[in-house]
C-alpha positions as CSV (number, residue, x, y, z in Angstrom):
1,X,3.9,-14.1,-17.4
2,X,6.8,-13.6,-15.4
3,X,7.3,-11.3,-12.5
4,X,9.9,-9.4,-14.4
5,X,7.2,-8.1,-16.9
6,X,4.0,-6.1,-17.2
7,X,1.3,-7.5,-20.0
8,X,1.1,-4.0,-22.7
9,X,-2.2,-3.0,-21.3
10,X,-1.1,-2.8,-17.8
11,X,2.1,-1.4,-18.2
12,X,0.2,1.4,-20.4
13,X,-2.4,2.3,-17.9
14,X,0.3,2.2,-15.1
15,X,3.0,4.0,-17.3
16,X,-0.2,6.9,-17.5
17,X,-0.4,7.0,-13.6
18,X,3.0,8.3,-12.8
19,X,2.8,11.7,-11.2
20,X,6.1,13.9,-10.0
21,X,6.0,14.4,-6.4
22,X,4.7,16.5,-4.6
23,X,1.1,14.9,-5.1
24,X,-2.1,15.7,-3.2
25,X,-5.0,14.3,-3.3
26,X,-8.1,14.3,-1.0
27,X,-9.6,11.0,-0.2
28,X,-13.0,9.4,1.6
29,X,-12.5,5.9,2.8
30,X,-15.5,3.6,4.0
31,X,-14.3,0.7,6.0
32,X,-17.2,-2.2,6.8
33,X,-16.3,-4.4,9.5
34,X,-17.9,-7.5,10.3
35,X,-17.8,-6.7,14.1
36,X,-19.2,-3.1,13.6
37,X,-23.3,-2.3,13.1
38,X,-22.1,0.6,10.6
39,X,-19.4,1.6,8.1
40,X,-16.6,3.6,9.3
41,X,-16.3,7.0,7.6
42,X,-12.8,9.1,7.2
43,X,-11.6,12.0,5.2
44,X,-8.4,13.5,4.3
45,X,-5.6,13.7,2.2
46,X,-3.1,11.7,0.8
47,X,0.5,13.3,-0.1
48,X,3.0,11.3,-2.7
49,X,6.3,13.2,-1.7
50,X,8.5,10.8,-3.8
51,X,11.1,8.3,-3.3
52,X,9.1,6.2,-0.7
53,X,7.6,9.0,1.1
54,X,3.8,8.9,1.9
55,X,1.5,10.9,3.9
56,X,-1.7,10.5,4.8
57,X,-3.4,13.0,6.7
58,X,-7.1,12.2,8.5
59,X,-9.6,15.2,8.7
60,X,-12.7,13.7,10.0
61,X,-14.0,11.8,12.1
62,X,-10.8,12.1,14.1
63,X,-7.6,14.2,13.5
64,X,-4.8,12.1,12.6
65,X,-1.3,11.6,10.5
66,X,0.4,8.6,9.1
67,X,3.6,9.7,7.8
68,X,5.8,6.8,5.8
69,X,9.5,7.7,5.1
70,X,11.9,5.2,3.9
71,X,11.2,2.4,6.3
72,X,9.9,4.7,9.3
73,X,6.4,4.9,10.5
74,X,5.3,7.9,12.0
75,X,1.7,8.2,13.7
76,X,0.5,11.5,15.1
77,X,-2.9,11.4,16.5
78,X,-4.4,14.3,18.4
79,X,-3.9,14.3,22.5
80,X,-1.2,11.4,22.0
81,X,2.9,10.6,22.1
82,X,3.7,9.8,18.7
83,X,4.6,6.6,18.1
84,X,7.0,5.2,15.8
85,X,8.6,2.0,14.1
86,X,10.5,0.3,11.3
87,X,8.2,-1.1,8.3
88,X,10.6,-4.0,9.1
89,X,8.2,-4.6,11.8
90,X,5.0,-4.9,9.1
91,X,6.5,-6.4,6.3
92,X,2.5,-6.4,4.8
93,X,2.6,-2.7,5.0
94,X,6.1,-2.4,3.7
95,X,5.2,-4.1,0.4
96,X,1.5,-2.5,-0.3
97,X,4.7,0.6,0.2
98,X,6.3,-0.1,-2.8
99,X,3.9,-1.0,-4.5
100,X,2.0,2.0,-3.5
101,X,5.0,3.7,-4.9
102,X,5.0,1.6,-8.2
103,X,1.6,2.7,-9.4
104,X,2.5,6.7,-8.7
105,X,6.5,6.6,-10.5
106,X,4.1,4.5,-12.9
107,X,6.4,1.3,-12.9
108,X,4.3,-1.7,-14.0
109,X,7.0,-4.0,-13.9
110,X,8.1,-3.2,-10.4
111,X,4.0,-3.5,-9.4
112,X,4.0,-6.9,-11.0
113,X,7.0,-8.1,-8.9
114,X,4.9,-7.5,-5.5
115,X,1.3,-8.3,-7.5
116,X,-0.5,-10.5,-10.7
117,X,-1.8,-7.5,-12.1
118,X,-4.3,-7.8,-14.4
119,X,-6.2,-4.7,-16.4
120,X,-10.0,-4.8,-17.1
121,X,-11.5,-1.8,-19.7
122,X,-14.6,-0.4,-19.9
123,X,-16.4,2.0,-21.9
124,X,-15.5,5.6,-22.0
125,X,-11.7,5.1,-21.2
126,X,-12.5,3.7,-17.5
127,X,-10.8,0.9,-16.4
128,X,-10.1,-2.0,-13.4
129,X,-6.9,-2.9,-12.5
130,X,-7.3,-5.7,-10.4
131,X,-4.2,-6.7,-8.0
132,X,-3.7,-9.9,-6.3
133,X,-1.0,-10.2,-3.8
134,X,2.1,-12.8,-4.9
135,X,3.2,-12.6,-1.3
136,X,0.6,-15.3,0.5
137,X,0.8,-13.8,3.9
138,X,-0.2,-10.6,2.5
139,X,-2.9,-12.7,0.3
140,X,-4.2,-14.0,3.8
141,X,-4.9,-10.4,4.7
142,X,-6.3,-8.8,1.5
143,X,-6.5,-11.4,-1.3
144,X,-7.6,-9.0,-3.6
145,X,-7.4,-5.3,-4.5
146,X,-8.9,-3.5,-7.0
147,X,-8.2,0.0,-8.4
148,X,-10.9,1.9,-10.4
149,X,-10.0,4.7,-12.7
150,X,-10.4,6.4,-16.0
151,X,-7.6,7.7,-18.2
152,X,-4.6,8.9,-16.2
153,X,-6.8,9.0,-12.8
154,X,-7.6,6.6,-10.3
155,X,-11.2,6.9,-8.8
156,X,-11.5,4.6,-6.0
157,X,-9.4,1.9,-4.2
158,X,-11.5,-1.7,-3.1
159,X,-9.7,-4.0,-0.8
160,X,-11.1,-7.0,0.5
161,X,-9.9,-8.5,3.3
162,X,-10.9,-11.8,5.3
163,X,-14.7,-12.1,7.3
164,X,-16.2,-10.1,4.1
165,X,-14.5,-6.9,5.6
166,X,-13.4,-4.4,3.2
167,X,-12.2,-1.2,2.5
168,X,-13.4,1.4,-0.3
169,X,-11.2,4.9,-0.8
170,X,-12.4,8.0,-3.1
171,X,-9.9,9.7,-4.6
172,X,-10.4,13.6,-5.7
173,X,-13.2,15.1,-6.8
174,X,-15.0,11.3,-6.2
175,X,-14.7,12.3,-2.4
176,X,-16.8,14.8,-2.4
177,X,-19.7,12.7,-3.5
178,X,-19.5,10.5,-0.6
179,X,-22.6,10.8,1.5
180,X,-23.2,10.4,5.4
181,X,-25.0,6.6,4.9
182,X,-23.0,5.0,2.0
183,X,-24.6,2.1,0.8
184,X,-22.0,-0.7,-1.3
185,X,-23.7,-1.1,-4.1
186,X,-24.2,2.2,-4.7
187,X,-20.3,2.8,-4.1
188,X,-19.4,0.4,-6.5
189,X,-21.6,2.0,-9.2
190,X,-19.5,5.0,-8.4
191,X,-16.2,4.0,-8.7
192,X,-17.4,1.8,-11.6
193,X,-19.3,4.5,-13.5
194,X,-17.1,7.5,-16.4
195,X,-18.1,10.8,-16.1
């Protein structure tokens, strides 16, 4: 398949994924780090404030904003100068961006220019769309991403990365059921599993 189309099941579930801006949802990340004894908990929200305009704000553990606009990085942290620069300086960040930006104007074929994009259903309407970077410097950092979700709503964000560190967001109401000692297997059950 060519990078200039989307295979009927993807473009359908991405197509269904589109949302006007502005979008807010909240989110619970769990990051597990080779060098770290424990996972690495954060809350907050993300905003979709259209045309290549993201926000995502940190609650917990620590106060915090990442605001992308265009190609400007923002990043306010609390007690600290904020600090800014060009996407053009982190071209990885620039194209998990638009792709980013893809999935929420629901653009499969503009996703499939930055990703192989292939869909995986399940019962009940829930689905895997797995993600696997076409660009190999990004594939050296995350070789693989994976977005759970059922019907027009994705539940959880898995990305792997290299040294068997990953990351695992929960989006909406999924958040709320993260607990203080989050154990993987149990994670993936939840991002995995229909209500």
């Amino acid at each position: 398949m060519s990078a200039a189309t989307a295979e009927p099941a993807v473009a359908s579930v991405v197509a269904g994924l589109a949302r006007p801006a502005p979008a807010h949802v909240p989110f619970a990340e769990i990051r597990i780090l080779h060098v770290m004894d424990r996972p690495l908990l954060s809350r907050g929200e993300l905003a979709w404030l259209g045309q290549g305009h993201l926000q995502r704000k940190v609650l917990q553990p620590q106060p915090g904003l990442v605001d992308i606009a265009g190609d400007q990085v923002t990043l306010l942290r609390q007690g600290r100068a904020p600090r800014h620069f060009s996407l053009h300086r982190a071209p990885e960040l620039q194209l998990m961006l638009q792709s980013f930006s893809a999935l929420l104007e629901g653009d499969a074929v503009r996703l499939q220019q930055s990703f192989q994009a292939t869909l995986q259903s399940r019962s009940k309407g829930s689905w895997t769309l797995d993600l696997v970077p076409r660009d190999e410097n990004l594939r050296r950092q995350m070789p693989h991403i994976a977005m759970d979700g059922d019907g027009r709503q994705i539940r959880c964000m898995r990305i792997e990365q290299p040294h068997g560190d990953r990351s695992i967001e929960l989006f909406g109401t999924l958040a709320d059921k993260l607990g203080a000692s989050p154990q993987l297997d149990a994670l993936l059950r939840l991002c995995q599993s229909a209500d």
